[in-house]
C-alpha positions in Angstrom: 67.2 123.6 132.1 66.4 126.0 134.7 69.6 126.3 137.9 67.2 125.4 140.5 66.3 122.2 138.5 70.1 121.0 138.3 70.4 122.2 141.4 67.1 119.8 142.5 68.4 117.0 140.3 72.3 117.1 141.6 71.7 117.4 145.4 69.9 113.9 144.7 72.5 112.5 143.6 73.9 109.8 146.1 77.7 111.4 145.4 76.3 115.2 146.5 73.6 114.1 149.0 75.4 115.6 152.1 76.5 118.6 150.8 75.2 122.0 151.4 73.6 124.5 148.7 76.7 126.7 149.0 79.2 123.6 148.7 77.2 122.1 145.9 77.2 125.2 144.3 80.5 125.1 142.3 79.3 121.8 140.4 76.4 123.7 139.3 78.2 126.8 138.0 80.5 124.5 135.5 77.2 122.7 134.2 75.7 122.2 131.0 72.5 119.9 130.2 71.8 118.6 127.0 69.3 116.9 125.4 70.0 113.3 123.5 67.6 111.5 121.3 67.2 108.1 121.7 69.4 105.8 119.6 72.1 108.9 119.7 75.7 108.3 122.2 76.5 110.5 124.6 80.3 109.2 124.1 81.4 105.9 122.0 84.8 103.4 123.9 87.9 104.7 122.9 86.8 108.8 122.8 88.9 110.8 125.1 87.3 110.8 128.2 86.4 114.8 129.0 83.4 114.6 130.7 81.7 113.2 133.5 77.5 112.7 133.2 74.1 112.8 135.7 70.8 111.7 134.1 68.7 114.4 135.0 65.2 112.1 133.3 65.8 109.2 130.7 68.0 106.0 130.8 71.4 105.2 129.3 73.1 101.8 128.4 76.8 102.0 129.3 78.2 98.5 126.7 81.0 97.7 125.7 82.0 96.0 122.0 85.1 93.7 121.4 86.9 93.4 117.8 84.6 91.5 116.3 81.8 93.7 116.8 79.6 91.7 119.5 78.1 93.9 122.5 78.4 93.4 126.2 76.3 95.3 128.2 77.4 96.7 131.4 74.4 98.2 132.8 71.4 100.2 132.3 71.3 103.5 134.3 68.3 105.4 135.3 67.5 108.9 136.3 69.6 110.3 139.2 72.9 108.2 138.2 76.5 109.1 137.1 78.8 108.1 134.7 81.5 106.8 134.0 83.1 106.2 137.3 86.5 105.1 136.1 89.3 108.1 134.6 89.4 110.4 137.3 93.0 112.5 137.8 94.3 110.9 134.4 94.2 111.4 131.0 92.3 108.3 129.5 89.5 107.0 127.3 85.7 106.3 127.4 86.1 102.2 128.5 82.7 101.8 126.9 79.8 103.3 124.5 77.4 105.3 126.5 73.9 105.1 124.1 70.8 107.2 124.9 67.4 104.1 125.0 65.2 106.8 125.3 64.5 110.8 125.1 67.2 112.1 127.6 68.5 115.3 129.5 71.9 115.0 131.0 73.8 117.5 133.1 77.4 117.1 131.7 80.7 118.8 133.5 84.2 119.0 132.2 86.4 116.3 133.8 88.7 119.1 134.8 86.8 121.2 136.2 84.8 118.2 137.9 88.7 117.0 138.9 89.5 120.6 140.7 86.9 120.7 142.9 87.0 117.5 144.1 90.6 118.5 145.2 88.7 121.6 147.0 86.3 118.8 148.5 88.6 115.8 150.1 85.1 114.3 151.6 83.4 114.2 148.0 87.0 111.9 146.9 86.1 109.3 149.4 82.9 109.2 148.4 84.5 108.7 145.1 86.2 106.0 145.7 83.7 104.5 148.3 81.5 104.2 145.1 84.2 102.8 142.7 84.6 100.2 145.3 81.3 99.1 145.3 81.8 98.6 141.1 84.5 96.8 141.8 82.9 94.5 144.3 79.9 94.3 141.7 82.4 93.3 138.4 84.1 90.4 141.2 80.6 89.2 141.7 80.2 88.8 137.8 83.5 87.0 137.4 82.9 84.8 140.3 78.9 84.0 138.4 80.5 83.1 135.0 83.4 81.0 137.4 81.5 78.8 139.7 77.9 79.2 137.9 76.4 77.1 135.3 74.1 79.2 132.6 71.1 79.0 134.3 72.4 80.1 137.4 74.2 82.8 135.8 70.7 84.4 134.2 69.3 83.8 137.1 72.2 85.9 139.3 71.5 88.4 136.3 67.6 88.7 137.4 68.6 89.2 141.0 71.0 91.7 139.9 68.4 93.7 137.9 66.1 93.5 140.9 68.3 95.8 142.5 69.5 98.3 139.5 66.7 98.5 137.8 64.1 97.1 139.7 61.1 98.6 141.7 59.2 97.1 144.7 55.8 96.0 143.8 54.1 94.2 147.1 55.7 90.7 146.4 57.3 91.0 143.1 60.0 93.5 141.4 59.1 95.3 138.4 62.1 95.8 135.9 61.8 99.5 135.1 63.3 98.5 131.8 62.0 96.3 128.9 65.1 93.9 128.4 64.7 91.4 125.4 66.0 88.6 125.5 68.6 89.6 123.5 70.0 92.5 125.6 70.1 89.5 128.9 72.0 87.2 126.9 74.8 90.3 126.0 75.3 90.7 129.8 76.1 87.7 130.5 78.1 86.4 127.0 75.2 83.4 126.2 72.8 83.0 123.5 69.4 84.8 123.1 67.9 81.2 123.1 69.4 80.1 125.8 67.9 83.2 128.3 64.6 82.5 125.9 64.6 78.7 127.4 65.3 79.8 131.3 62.9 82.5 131.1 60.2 80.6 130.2 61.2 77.7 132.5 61.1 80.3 135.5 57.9 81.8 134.2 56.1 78.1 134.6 57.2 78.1 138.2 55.4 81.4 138.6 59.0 83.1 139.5 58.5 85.7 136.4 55.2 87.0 135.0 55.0 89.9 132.9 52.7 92.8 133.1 50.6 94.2 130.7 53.0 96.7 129.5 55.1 93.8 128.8 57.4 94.7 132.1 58.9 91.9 133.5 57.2 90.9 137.7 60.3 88.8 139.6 59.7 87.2 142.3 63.3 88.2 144.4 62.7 85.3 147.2 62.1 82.8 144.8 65.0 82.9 142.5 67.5 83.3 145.3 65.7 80.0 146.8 66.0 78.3 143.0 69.8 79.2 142.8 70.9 78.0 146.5 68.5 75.3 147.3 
């Protein structure tokens, strides 16, 4: 990958958006890109944790699997996102498998290196820990769904949810950018595939989800929040 393209890619990047070539300069000097194929892990829970990542074009699902071998899946991330966002100034591990969905290039930089010139940058640490805040804000929202929510309120809070990660505007609807199956909602939340099977298709008769031809899910935002408060 060419150095003007990481440059282009990184200076997009929410954490490096204010920062000038020169400033941003140093991040691109200690980066590599790689390519993954999908189906391959850029990392797997419990590796040392050496390096932090930016999806320069693919997507990446960040899961995370208990003893007995079931999956949980923390998010989906898209093109112009980082991870992880937890380890930073300590020696730790990977708290979750990072696998490649599809084709992917990802601009990857040492942890240390990464570490020292945030020290150089003070401004770059608060952004740092403005946007682990927001995680943290968005893992109390989770807890708080599976506390006071019944199921179907739950998948629905996932919809909304995915709206905003992973969803694009389209006049009145968003599109999912990603194909979830039903499967893959169900891990997010710790239910059963037949379970989001059932509410899906109970949402879909009230025209609140339609599906494209692509097979991309259409939600209408306005309407769920209306079905889970009214």
């Amino acid at each position: 990958m060419r150095h003007e393209d990481i440059v282009k890619r990184l200076s997009a990047v929410p954490l490096f958006k204010e920062l000038t070539y020169e400033e941003l300069e140093p991040f691109v000097q200690v980066s590599q890109t790689r390519f993954y194929k999908s189906k391959m892990y850029a990392f797997m829970q419990d590796d040392p944790l050496d390096r932090v990542f930016f999806i320069h074009s693919g997507k990446v699902k960040i899961c995370r699997t208990d003893l007995s071998g079931k999956e949980q899946i923390i998010s989906v991330l898209e093109a112009g996102e980082m991870f992880p966002h937890a380890g930073f100034f300590r020696h730790g591990k990977y708290p979750a498998h990072a696998e490649i969905l599809e084709d992917s290039y990802l601009i990857v930089i040492p942890i240390e290196k990464f570490e020292e010139i945030l020290i150089s940058y003070p401004e770059l640490c608060i952004k740092i820990f403005k946007v682990l805040g927001e995680k943290i804000v968005d893992l109390q929202g989770r807890l708080e769904a599976q506390v006071l929510h019944n199921t179907y309120e739950q998948i629905i809070l996932l919809l909304i949810r995915l709206c905003k990660s992973n969803g694009e505007k389209r006049d009145d609807f968003f599109k999912l950018t990603t194909q979830f199956t039903n499967r893959e909602l169900a891990n997010m939340i710790g239910t059963s595939r037949e379970t989001v099977s059932r509410t899906i298709n109970q949402l879909k008769k009230k025209d609140y989800i339609m599906q494209d031809n692509e097979g991309f899910y259409l939600l209408d935002l306005e309407a769920l929040k209306q079905e889970l408060f009214y």
